[in-house]
C-alpha positions in Angstrom: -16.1 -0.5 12.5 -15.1 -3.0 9.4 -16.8 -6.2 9.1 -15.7 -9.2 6.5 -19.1 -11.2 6.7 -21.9 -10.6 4.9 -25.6 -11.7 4.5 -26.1 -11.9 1.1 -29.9 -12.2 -0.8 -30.4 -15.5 -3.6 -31.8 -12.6 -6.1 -28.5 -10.8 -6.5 -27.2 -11.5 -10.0 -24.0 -10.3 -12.2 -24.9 -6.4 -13.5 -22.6 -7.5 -16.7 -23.9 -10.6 -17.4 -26.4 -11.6 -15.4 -24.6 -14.8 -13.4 -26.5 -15.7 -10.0 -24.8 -15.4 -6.9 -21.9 -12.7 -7.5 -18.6 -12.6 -4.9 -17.3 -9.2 -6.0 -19.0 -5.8 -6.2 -17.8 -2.4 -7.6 -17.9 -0.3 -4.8 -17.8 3.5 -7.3 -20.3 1.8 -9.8 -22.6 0.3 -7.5 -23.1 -2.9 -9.0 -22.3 -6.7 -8.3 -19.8 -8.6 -10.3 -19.4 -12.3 -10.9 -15.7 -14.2 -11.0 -15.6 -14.0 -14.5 -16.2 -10.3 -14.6 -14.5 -9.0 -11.8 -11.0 -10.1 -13.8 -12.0 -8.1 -16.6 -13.1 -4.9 -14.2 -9.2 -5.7 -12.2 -7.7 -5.3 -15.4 -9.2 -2.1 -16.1 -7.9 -0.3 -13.2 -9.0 1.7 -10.0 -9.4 4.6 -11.9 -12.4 2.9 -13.7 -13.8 0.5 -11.4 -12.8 -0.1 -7.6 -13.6 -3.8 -6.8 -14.1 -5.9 -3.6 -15.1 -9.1 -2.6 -18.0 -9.0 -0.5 -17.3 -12.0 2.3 -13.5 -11.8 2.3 -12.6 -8.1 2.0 -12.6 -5.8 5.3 -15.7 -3.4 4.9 -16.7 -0.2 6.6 -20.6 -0.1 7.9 -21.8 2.8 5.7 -19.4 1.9 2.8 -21.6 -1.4 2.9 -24.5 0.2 3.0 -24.0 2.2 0.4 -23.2 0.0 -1.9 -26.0 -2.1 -1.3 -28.6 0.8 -1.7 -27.2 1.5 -5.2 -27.6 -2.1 -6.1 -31.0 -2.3 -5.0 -32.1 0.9 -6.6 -31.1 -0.3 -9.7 -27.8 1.9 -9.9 -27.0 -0.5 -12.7 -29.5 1.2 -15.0 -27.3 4.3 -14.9 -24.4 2.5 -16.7 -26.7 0.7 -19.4 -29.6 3.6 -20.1 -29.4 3.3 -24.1 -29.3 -0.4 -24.2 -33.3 -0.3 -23.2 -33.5 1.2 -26.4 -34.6 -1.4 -29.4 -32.2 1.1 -31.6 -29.3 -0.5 -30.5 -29.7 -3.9 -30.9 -29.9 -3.3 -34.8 -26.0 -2.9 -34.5 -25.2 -5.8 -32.8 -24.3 -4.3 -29.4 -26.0 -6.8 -26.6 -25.5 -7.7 -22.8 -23.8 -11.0 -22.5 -24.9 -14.2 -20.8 -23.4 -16.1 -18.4 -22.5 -18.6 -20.8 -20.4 -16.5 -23.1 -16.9 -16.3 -23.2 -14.8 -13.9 -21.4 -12.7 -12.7 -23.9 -13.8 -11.4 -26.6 -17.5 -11.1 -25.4 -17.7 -10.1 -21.7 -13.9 -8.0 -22.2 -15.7 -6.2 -24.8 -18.4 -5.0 -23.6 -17.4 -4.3 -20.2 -15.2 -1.9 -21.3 -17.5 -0.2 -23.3 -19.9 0.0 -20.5 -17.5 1.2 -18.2 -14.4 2.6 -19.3 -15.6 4.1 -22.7 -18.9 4.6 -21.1 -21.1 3.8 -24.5 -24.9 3.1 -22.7 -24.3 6.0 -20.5 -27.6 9.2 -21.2 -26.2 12.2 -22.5 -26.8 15.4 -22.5 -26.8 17.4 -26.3 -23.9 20.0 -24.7 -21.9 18.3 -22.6 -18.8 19.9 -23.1 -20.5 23.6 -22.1 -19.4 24.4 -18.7 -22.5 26.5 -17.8 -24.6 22.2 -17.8 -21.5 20.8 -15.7 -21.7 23.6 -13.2 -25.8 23.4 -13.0 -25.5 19.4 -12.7 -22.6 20.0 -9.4 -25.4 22.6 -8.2 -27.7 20.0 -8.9 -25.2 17.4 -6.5 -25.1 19.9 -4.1 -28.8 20.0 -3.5 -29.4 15.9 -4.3 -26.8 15.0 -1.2 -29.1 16.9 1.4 -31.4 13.5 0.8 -30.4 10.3 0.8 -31.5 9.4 -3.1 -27.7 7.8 -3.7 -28.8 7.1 -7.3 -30.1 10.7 -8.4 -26.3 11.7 -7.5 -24.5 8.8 -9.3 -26.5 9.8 -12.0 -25.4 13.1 -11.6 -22.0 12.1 -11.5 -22.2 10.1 -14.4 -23.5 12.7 -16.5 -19.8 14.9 -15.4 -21.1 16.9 -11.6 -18.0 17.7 -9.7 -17.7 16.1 -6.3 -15.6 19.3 -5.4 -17.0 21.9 -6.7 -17.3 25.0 -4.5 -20.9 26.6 -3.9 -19.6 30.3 -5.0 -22.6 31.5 -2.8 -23.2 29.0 -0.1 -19.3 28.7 0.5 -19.5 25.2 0.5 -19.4 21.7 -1.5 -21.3 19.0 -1.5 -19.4 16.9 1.0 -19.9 19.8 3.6 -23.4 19.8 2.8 -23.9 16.3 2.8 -21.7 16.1 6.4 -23.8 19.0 7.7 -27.2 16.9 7.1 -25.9 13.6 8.5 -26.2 11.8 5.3 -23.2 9.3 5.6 -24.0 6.9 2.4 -23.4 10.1 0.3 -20.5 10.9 2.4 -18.7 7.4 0.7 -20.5 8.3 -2.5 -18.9 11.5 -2.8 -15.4 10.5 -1.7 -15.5 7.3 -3.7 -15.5 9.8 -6.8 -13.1 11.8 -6.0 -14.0 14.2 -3.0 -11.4 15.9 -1.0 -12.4 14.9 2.8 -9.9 18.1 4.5 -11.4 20.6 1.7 -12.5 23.8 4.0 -15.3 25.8 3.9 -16.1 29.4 3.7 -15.8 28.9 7.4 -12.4 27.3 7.6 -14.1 23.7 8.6 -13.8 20.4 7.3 -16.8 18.0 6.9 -15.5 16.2 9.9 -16.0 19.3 12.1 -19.4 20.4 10.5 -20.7 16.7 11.2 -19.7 16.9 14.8 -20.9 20.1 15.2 -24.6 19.5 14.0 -24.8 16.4 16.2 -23.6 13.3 13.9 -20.7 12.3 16.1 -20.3 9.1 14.3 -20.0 10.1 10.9 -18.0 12.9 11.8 -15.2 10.1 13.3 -16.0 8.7 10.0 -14.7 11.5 8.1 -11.7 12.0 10.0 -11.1 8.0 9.5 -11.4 9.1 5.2 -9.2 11.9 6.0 -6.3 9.3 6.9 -7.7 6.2 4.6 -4.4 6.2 2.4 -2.1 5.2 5.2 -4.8 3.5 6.6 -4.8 0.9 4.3 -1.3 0.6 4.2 -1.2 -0.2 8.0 -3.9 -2.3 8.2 -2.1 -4.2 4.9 1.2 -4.7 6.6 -0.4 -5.4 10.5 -4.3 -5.9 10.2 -5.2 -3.0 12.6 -5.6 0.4 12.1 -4.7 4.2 14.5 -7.1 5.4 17.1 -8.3 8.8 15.8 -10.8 9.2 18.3 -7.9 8.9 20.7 -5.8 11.3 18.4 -3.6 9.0 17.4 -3.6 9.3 13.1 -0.4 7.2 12.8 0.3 3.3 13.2 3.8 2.7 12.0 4.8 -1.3 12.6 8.3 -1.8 13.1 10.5 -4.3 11.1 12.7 -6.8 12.8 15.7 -5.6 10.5 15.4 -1.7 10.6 18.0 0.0 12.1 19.9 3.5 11.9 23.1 0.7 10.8 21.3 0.7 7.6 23.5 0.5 4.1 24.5 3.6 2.1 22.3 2.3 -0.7 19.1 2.6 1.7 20.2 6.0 2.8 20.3 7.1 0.2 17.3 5.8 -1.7 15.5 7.5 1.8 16.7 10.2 1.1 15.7 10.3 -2.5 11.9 10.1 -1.0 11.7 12.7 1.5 13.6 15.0 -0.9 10.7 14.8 -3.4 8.0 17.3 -3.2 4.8 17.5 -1.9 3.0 16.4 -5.1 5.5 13.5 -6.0 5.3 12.2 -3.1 1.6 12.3 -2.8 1.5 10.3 -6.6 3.7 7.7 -5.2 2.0 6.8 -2.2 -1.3 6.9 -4.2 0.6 4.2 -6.6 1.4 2.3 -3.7 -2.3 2.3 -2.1 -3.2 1.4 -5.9 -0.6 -1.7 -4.9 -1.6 -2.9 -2.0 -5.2 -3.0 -3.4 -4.1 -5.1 -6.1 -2.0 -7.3 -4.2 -4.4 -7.7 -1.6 -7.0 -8.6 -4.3 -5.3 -11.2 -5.3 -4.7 -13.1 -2.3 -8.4 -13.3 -2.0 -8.7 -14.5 -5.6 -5.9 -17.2 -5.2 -7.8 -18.2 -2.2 -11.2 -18.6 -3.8 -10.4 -19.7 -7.2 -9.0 -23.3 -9.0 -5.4 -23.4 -8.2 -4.6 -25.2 -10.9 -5.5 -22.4 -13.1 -3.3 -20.0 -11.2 0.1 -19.8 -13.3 -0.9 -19.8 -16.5 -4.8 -18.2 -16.1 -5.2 -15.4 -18.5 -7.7 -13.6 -15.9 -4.9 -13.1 -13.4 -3.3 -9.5 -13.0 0.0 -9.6 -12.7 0.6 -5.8 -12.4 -1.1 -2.5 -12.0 -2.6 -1.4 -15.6 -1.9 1.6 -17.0 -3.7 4.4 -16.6 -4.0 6.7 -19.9 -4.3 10.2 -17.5 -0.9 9.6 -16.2 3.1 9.9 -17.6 4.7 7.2 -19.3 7.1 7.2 -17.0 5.1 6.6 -14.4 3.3 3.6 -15.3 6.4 2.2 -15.8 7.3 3.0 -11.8 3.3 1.4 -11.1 4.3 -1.7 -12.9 7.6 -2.3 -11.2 6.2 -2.2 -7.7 4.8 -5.9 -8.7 8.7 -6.9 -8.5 9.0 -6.1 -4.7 8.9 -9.4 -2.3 7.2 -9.2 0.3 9.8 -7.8 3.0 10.8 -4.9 0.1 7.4 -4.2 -0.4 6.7 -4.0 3.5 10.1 -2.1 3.5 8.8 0.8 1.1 5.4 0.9 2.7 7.0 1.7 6.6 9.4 4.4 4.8 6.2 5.9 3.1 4.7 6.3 6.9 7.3 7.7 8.7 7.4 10.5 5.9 3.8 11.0 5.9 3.9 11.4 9.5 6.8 13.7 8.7 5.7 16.0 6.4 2.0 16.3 8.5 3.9 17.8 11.0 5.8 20.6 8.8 2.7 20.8 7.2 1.1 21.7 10.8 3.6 23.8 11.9 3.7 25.6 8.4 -0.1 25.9 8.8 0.5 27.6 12.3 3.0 29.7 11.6 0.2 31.0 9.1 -2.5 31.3 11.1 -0.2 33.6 13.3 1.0 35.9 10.8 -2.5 36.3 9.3 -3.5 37.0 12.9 -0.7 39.9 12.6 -1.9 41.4 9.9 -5.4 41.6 10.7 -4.6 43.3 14.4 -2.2 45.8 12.3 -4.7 45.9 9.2 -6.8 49.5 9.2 -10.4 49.3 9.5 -12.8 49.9 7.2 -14.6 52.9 9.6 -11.2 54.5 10.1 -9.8 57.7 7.5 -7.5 56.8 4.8 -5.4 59.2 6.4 -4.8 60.9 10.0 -4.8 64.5 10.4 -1.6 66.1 11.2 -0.3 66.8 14.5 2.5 68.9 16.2 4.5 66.4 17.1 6.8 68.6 20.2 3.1 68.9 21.8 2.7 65.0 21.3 6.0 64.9 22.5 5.0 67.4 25.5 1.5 65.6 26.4 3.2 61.9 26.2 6.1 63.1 28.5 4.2 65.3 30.9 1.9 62.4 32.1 2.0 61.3 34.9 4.3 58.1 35.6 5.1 58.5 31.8 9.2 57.6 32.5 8.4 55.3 35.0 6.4 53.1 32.4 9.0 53.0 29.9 11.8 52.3 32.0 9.7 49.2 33.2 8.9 48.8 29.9 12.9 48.3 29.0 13.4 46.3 32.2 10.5 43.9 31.5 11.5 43.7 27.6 15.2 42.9 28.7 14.1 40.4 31.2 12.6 38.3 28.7 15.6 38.8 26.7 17.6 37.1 29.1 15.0 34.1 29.9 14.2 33.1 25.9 18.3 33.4 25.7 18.4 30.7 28.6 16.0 28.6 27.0 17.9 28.5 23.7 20.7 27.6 25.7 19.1 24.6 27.5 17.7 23.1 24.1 21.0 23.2 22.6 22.2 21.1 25.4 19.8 18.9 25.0 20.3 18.4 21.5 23.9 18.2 22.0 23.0 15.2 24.4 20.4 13.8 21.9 22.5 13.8 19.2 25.5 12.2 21.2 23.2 9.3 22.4 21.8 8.7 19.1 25.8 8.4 17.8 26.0 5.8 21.0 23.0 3.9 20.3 24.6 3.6 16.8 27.6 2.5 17.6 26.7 0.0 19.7 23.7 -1.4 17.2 26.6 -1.7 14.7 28.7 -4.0 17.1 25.7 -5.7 18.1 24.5 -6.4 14.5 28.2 -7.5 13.9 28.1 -10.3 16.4 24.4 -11.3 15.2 25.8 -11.5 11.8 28.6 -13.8 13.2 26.4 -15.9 14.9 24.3 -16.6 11.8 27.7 -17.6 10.2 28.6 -20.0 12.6 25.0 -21.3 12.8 25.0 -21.6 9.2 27.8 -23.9 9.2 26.6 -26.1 12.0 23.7 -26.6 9.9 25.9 -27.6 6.8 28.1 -29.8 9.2 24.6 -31.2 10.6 23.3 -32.3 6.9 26.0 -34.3 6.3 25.5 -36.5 9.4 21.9 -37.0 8.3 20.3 -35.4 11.2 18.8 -32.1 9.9 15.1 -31.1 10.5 14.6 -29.5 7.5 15.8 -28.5 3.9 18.4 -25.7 3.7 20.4 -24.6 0.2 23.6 -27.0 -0.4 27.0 -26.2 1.0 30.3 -27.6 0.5 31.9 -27.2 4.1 35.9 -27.7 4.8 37.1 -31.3 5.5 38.8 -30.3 9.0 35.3 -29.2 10.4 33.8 -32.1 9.2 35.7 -34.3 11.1 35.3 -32.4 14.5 31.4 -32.3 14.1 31.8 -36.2 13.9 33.2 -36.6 17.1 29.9 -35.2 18.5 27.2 -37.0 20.2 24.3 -37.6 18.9 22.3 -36.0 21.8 24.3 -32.3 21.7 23.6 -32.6 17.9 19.9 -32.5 18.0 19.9 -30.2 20.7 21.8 -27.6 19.0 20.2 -27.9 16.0 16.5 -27.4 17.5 18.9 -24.3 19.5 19.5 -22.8 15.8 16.1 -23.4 14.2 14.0 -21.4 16.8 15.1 -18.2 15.7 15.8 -18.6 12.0 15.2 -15.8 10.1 15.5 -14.2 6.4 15.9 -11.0 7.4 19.2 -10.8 5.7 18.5 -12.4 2.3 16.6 -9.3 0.9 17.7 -5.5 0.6 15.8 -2.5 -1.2 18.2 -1.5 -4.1 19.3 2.3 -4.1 17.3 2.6 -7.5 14.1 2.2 -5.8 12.8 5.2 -6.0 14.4 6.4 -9.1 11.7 3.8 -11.0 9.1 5.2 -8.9 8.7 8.8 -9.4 7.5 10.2 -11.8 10.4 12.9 -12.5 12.8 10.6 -13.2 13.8 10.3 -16.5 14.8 7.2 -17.1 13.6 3.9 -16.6 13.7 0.2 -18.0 10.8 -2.0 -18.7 12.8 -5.2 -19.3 15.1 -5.0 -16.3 15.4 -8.1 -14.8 15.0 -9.2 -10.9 18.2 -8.6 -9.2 19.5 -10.2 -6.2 21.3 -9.5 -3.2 24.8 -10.9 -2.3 22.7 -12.8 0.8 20.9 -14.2 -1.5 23.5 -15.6 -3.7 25.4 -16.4 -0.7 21.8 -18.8 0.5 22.3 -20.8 -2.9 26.2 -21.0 -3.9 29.3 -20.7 -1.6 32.8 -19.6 -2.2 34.0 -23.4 -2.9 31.5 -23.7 -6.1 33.0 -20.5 -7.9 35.4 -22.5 -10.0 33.2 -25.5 -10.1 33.2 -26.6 -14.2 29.8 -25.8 -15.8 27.2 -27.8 -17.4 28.4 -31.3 -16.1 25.6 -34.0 -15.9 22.7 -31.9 -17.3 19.1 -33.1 -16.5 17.2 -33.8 -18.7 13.5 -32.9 -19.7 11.8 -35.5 -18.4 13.4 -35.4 -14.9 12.7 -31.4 -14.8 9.2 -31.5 -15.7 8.6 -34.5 -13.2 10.6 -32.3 -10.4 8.1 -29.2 -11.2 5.1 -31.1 -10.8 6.1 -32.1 -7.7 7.0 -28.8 -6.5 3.1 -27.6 -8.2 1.3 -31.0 -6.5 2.9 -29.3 -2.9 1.9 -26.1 -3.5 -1.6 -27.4 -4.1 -1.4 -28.8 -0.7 -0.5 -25.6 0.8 -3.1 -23.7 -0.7 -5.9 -25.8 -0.3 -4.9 -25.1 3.9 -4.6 -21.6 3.2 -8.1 -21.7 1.8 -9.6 -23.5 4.4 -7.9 -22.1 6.8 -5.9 -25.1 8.6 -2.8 -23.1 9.7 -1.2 -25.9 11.6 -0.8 -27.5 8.4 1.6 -24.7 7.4 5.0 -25.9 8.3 4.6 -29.7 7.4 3.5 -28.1 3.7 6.4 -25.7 3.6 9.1 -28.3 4.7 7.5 -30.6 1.6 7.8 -27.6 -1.4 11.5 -26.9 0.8 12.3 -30.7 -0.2 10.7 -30.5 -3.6 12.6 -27.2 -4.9 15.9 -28.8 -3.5 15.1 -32.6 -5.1 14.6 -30.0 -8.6 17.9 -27.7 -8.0 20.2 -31.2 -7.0 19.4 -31.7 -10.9 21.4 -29.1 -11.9 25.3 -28.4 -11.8 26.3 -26.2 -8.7 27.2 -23.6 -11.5 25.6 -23.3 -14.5 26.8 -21.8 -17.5 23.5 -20.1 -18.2 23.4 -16.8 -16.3 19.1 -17.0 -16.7 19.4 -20.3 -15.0 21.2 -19.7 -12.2 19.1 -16.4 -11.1 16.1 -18.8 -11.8 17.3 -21.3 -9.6 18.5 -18.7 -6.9 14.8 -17.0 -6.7 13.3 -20.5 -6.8 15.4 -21.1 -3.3 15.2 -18.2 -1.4 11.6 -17.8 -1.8 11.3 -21.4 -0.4 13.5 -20.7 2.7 11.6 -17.2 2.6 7.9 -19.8 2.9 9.5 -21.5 5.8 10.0 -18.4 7.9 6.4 -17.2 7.3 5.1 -20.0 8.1 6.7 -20.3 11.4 5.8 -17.1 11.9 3.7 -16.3 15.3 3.2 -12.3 15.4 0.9 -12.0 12.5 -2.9 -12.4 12.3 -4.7 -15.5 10.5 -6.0 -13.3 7.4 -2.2 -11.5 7.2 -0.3 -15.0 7.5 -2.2 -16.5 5.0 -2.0 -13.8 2.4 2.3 -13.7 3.3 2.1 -17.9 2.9 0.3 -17.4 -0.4 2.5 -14.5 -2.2 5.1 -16.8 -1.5 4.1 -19.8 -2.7 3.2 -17.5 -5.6 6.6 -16.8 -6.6 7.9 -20.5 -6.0 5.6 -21.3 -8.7 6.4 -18.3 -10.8 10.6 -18.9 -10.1 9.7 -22.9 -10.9 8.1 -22.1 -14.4 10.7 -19.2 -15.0 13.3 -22.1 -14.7 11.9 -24.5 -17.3 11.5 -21.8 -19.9 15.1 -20.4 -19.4 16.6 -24.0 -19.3 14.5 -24.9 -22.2 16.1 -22.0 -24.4 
């Protein structure tokens, strides 16, 4: 069960700087973080500190709980032991105030305090492996209780959340699961524990929960066991799989996938489920690493000053790097911040269906296991029989087996019986290859006919496209859409229209726009993602689809001359604070909440973007200018579809509505600095 609201206490204060009333706690650390703070912790990474807004952020009932018993027990003390000590304030090396500065001050020591881990106790031989395997024995003993802070402490000082009891056959988690302790159950996993580890016994936790009676927290477990694709579920549709019902998968389907997908897509799928099992599992723990990030900051566009959102030094553009892992992969972790929204959604649905793919030959590899092990130990000596037999005559074998009675009789029955199962699994085979004859000849149908069908959508969208451009020019339009040059001929037969059948087909068009076309995952998708790919390149630049260039230029502007009435600075800057003064607007709804707003604020930055484009030539010289310009219209039309969006929940739509508005502002600033140089 995951909750958003939460009652909070008027004691609760900043661990790192002691600011009243913190928003944001750090879920591994067990502390509470201010605004200020929590940009620094972002910026650090989930491999240091895991953060999460307390009112805004989904949370699980004994993640919550856990959390708030390490803040109350003073868990922050764990992470600032030496600075109690009047030793270290002789070299200058204080806790900051809430009045100081983030950076220098706050950064600083932040990362000392978590990431270099400077106030930390310890011990005079840490490196010797005989203290880190008495401090896990010492984990797996603390977890029995529910003292959450004797185990962080543990696991500060270097206890392994996974290590294996070489006696009791077990790890902590087990033990932990076994005793019904759920708070260090999250503890445990929140540092690295492997929920599907088995014991001696061949059992998760899951199973030794629910068979000592803690049915809950056994549902719990399997919940952990699945959290990865989870998240990325409940990111894209807000809910999440059944498992008590059995069902571990929730894949939502996209309104443009199809098997008539390109050969670039096809390829780049194939890419993904040709990588192995341990490249695979990086990249989707790069894209949970995303979805946390972007998902973070939707709730800090939403609670902080908008007019500090461009240019605020705080913000986290991309995942930071994290020192344990490949250059090359870092690069891939970065470049996922490039993906729209429908790219990134994309990736995430091609990321389940592989999951759920390689579960099952993972299963059925597991099975296939289990049976030949079951082989070997039917055909395996015992230990009370000889190493040897003693030998026998075999013709009086041969005479005793032969002169029992009904001996023949058994083995011809034998052979008839072996035979007749012969014939039946031969049958069988038969009758699946049928069917898969059958299967495979409706799936080439089904293709077929999706191709014609996605044929005539596409000519439908033509033809609506140009009534639209045939509408604008009679002044009649509902809203903004990119400029077009139509021919003269059908100019004058839309004329000739009334008025009426005008409006009526226009309102026909508009109620099932959609952008579906305008954005396509490029084949190299992959390539910049995995890790064993060798090359990659930081400073490639965002590349668009031919839908999209077709949604800002036509064939009739290819020869247009460039550069011909250029605007000037004034009238840019004025057109960009128009299109940042209606962006305001729409995120002041968003954080409020007034979704009906959503439209009327989307058709106003749709009028501001065009009123700043019309200032430029159809074709600029300036290839940076153009793309700008390109980006800075498609995202608008791509705001106007989400906001008349219907299938999505309140929290989801908002977040979609924001990112998008997001990269208006970002393709709005990225035009004035091109056009400027």
């Amino acid at each position: 069960m995951t909750s958003r609201l939460k009652t909070r206490t008027s004691s609760e204060i900043c661990a790192d700087c002691s600011t009243p009333g913190p928003e944001w706690a750090s879920v591994n650390r067990g502390v509470l973080i201010c605004d200020e703070c929590c940009s620094v912790h972002r910026s650090l990474g989930r491999h240091i500190t895991q953060v999460r807004h307390l009112r805004l952020a989904p949370w699980h009932s004994s993640l919550y709980a856990m959390t708030q018993n390490l803040v109350s027990n003073g868990a922050n003390l764990i992470w600032e032991h030496s600075l109690s000590d009047s030793s270290q304030l002789r070299t200058g090396m204080r806790k900051p105030n809430p009045k100081d500065s983030v950076h220098p001050v706050k950064s600083n020591f932040i990362k000392a305090k978590y990431q270099m881990l400077a106030f930390v106790h310890r011990l005079p031989n840490a490196d010797d492996r005989l203290s880190i395997a008495d401090l896990s024995k010492q984990l797996y003993s603390s977890v029995r209780t529910g003292n959450l802070e004797t185990s962080l402490r543990l696991i500060s000082l270097g206890a392994q959340t996974n290590y294996f009891h070489p006696e009791k056959g077990m790890s902590p988690l087990h033990v932990a699961a076994q005793n019904g302790q759920a708070t260090q159950c999250e503890l445990l996993i929140c540092h690295g524990a492997d929920p599907s580890a088995l014991d001696v016994t061949e059992k998760t936790a899951a199973k030794l929960a629910i068979d000592n009676g803690h049915i809950e927290l056994g549902f719990r477990l399997i919940e952990l066991m699945y959290e990865l694709t989870d998240r990325l579920t409940f990111y894209l549709c807000g809910r999440r799989p059944d498992h008590k019902n059995g069902i571990n998968y929730l894949i939502p389907a996209l309104q443009d996938r199809g098997t008539d997908v390109s050969s670039m897509e096809q390829e780049a799928r194939c890419k993904l489920q040709s990588l192995n099992n341990k490249l695979f599992e990086e990249l989707c723990s790069d894209i949970y690493d995303e979805v946390d990030r972007r998902e973070n900051d939707a709730v800090w566009l939403a609670t902080q000053h908008h007019r500090k959102l461009v240019s605020d030094h705080t913000a986290v553009p991309f995942l930071p790097v994290n020192p344990s892992f490949s250059a090359t992969r870092n690069q891939g972790r970065q470049k996922l911040a490039r993906f729209n929204a429908l790219e990134f959604a994309t990736l995430i649905v091609d990321i389940l269906h592989d999951a759920k793919r390689r579960e099952g030959l993972n299963i059925e590899y597991q099975s296939s296991g289990v049976v030949e092990q079951l082989k070997m130990n039917v055909l395996a000596p015992r230990d009370d029989d000889p190493d040897y037999d003693e030998v026998h005559d075999d013709k009086e074998d041969e005479k005793d087996v032969m002169s029992a009675p009904g001996a023949s009789k058994l083995s011809a029955d034998g052979k008839e019986e072996s035979k007749g199962k012969l014939h039946e699994l031969q049958e069988q085979n038969h009758s699946l290859g049928q069917e898969v004859n059958l299967l495979r000849s409706m799936v080439q149908k089904l293709m077929q006919e999706n191709a014609a069908l996605r044929a005539q959508v596409a000519q439908v969208m033509l033809e609506r496209n140009e009534f639209e451009q045939r509408l604008e020019l009679t002044g009649n339009i509902a809203y903004d859409i990119p400029r077009t040059n139509p021919q003269q001929a059908e100019i004058t037969s839309i004329k000739s229209m009334k008025m009426n059948d005008i409006k009526t087909l226009h309102q026909s068009m508009s109620s099932d726009r959609t952008d579906s076309t305008l954005y396509r995952i490029r084949s190299d998708t992959y390539d910049n993602i995995s890790s064993d790919m060798s090359k990659s390149n930081d400073t490639a630049g965002i590349e668009e689809s031919s839908e999209e260039s077709a949604a800002y230029r036509t064939e009739d502007d290819i020869d247009f001359p460039g550069e011909l009435n250029a605007p000037t600075q004034e009238s840019i800057v004025n057109a960009t604070e128009q299109i940042t003064k209606k962006i305001q607007e729409l995120l002041q709804a968003a954080q409020v909440g007034r979704n009906s707003s959503y439209i009327e604020c989307s058709s106003n930055i749709s009028a501001a973007v065009n009123d700043m484009a019309n200032l430029f030539p159809k074709h600029p010289s300036a290839e940076s200018v153009r793309n700008a310009l390109r980006l800075m219209i498609t995202s608008a039309a791509r705001l106007q579809v989400q906001c008349r969006s219907s299938g999505l929940d309140q929290p989801m739509l908002a977040q979609q509505v924001i990112q998008c508005a997001y990269d208006i502002a970002k393709a709005a600033k990225l035009v004035v600095t091109t056009y400027n140089t």
